[in-house]
C-alpha positions in Angstrom: -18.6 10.7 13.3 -16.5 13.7 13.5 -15.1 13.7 10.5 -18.5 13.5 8.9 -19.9 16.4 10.5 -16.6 18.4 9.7 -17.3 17.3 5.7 -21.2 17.3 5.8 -21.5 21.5 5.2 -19.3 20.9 2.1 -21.3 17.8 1.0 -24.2 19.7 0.9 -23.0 22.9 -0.5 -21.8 20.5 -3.4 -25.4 18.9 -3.8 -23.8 15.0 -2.2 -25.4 13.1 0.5 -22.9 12.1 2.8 -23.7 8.9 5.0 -21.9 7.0 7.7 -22.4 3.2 8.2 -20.7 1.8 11.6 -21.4 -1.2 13.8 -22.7 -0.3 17.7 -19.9 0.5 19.7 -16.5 2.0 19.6 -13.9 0.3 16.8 -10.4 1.2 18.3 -7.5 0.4 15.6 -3.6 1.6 16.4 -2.5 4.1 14.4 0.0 7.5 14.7 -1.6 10.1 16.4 -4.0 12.0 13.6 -3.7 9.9 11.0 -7.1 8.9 10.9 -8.1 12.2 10.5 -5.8 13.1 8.3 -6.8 9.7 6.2 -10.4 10.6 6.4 -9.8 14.4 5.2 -7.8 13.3 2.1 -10.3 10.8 1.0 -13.7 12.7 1.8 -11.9 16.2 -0.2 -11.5 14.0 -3.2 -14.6 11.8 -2.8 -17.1 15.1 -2.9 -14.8 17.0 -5.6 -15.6 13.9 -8.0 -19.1 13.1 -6.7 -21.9 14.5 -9.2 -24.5 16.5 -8.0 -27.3 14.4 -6.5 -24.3 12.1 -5.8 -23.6 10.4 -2.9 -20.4 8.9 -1.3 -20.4 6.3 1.8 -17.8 6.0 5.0 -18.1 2.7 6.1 -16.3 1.3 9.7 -16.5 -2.2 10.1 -14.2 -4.8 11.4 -12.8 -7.9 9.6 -10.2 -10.7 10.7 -8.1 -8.3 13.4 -7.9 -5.4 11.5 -10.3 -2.1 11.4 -11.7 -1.4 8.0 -12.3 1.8 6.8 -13.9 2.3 3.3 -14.8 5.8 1.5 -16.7 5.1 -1.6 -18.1 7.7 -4.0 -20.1 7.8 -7.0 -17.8 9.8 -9.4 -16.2 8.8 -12.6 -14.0 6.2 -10.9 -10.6 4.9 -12.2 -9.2 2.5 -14.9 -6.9 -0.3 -13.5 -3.6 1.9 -14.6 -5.2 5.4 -12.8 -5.8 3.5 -9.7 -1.8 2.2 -9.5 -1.1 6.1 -10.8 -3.1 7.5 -8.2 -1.2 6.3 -5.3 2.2 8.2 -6.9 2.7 11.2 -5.5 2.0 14.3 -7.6 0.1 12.6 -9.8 -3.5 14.1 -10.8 -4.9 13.0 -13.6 -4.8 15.3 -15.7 -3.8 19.2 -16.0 -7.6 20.0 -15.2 -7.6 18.0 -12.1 -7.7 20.2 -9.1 -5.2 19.5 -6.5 -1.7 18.4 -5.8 -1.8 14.8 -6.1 -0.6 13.8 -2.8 -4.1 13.5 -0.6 -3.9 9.3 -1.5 -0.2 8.8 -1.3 -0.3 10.9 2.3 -3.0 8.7 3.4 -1.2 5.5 2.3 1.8 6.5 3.9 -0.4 6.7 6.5 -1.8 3.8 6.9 1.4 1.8 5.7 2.7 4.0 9.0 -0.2 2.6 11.6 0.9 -1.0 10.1 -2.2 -1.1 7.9 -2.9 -0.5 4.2 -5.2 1.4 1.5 -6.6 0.1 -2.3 -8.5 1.2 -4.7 -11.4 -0.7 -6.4 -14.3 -0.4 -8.3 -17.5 1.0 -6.6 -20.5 -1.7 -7.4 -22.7 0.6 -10.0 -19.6 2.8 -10.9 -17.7 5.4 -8.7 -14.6 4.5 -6.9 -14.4 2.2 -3.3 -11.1 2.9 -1.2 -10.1 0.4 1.6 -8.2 1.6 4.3 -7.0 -1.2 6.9 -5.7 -0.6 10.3 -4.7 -2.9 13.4 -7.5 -3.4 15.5 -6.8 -3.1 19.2 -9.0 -4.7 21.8 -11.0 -2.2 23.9 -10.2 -4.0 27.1 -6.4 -3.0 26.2 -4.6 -0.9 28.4 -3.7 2.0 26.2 0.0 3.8 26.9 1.2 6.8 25.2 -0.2 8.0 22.0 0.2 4.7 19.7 -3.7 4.1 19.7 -6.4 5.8 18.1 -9.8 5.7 18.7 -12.3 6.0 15.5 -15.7 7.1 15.7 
């Protein structure tokens, strides 16, 4: 929910609704300290620079099979099987026009890969791009030490 309301001024100044879609309740996953931020920054900057006008791109939270799941999906050109492998290189953008420094998806798969999770890229349903981000999920009733839990809202 943070993150969203961080993101929300620039999806409207860029014409994109911006929604969340979460169950009730807190979803706690294990992760290093920020990085679901930092995840969540990296996608949304490059979900609402390829969004159209009138667009709209979706953060979903759910939770699957012991794992938190974490999708950004936008409504932009999307990729081609070989972009979507390219994508995850570091540096890589696309193209000369493409704004950027091509590391916002390889940071936030090295990221995840970090937590002891994962990120993909697929096809949006109706066009756009869908990225997964998987995390360890962490029990609420879990004693929590240190700083090797996250909470994301």
């Amino acid at each position: 929910t943070d993150r969203i309301d961080t993101w929300s001024a620039m999806a409207d100044g860029a014409d994109v609704a911006l929604r969340l879609d979460r169950p009730d309740g807190a979803v706690w996953a294990s992760a290093v300290p920020g990085s679901v931020e930092q995840i969540l920054d990296n996608l949304l900057d490059n979900a609402l620079a390829v969004s159209p006008a009138g667009g709209e791109v979706t953060v979903t939270l759910g939770r699957a099979e012991g794992r938190v799941r974490l999708t950004v999906a936008d409504r932009g050109p999307g990729l081609d099987d070989e972009h979507k492998v390219r994508a995850l290189e570091r540096f890589w953008r696309g193209g000369q026009a493409t704004p950027g420094t091509g590391l916002g998806l390889p940071i936030a798969l090295g990221l995840a890969e970090a937590s002891g999770g994962g990120l993909s890229l697929a096809d949006r349903p109706g066009g756009g791009l869908l990225v997964e981000v998987y995390l360890p999920r962490i029990n609420q009733s879990v004693t929590l030490t240190g700083q090797a839990a996250s909470r994301t809202k």
